[in-house]
C-alpha positions as CSV (number, residue, x, y, z in Angstrom):
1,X,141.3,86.2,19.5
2,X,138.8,83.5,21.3
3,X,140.4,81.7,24.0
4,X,139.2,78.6,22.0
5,X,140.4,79.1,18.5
6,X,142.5,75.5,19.4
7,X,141.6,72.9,21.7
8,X,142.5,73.7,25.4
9,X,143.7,70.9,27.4
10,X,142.6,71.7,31.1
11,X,144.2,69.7,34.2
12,X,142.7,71.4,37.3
13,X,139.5,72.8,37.8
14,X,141.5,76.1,38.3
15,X,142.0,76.3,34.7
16,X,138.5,75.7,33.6
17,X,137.1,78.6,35.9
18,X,140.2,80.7,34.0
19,X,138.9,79.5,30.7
20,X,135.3,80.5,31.5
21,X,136.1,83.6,32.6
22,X,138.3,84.8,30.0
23,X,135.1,83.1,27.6
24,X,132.3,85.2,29.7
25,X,135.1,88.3,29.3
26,X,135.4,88.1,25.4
27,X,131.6,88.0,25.3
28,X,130.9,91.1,27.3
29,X,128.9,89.1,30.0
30,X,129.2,89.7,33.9
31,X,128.8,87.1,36.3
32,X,125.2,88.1,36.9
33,X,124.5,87.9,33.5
34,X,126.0,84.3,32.9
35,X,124.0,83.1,36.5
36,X,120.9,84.7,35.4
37,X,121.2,83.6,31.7
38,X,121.9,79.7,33.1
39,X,119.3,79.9,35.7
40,X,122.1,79.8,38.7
41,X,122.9,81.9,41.7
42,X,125.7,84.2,40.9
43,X,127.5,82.4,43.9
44,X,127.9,79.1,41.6
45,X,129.4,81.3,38.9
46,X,132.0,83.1,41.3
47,X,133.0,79.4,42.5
48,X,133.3,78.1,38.8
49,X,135.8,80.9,37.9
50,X,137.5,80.1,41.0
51,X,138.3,76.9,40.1
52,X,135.9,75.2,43.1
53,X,136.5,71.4,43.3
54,X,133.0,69.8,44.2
55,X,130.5,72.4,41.9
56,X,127.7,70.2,40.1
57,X,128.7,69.3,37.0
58,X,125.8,69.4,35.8
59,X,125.6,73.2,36.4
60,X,129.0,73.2,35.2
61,X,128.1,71.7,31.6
62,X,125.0,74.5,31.8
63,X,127.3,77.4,32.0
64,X,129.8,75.6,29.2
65,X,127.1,75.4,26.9
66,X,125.6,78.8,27.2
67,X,129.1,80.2,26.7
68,X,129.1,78.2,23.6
69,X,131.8,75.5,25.3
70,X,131.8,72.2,23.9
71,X,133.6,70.0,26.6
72,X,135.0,66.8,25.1
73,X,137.3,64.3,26.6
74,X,139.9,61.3,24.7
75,X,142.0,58.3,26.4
76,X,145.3,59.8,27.4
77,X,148.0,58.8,25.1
């Protein structure tokens, strides 16, 4: 099952470096590939996963959309 057959509310950077992981898992992709693949070291990759607090997110939204991510956001209710 795709980690995103629902929409995933995240609330820590943490959880989106689980997220991509688990995505770049289920897609048979290493690290290298997904930094290679988005233009990146492998270094930025290894600090996305691990949840790092000031990445670019920029890069970030690079990595999403090669994984096929589409990041959205909505007022809190």
């Amino acid at each position: 099952m795709n980690s995103l057959e629902q929409p995933t509310k995240l609330s820590s950077t943490a959880e989106l470096g689980e997220l991509v992981r688990q995505i770049r898992k289920e897609q048979g992709l290493t690290q290298l590939d997904v930094a290679g693949l988005a233009g990146l070291s492998n270094r930025f990759v290894i600090d996305l996963e691990r949840g790092k607090e000031t990445l670019q997110i920029k890069k970030v939204l690079d990595v999403l959309s090669l994984l096929g991510v589409e990041l959205s956001a909505r007022k809190k209710v």
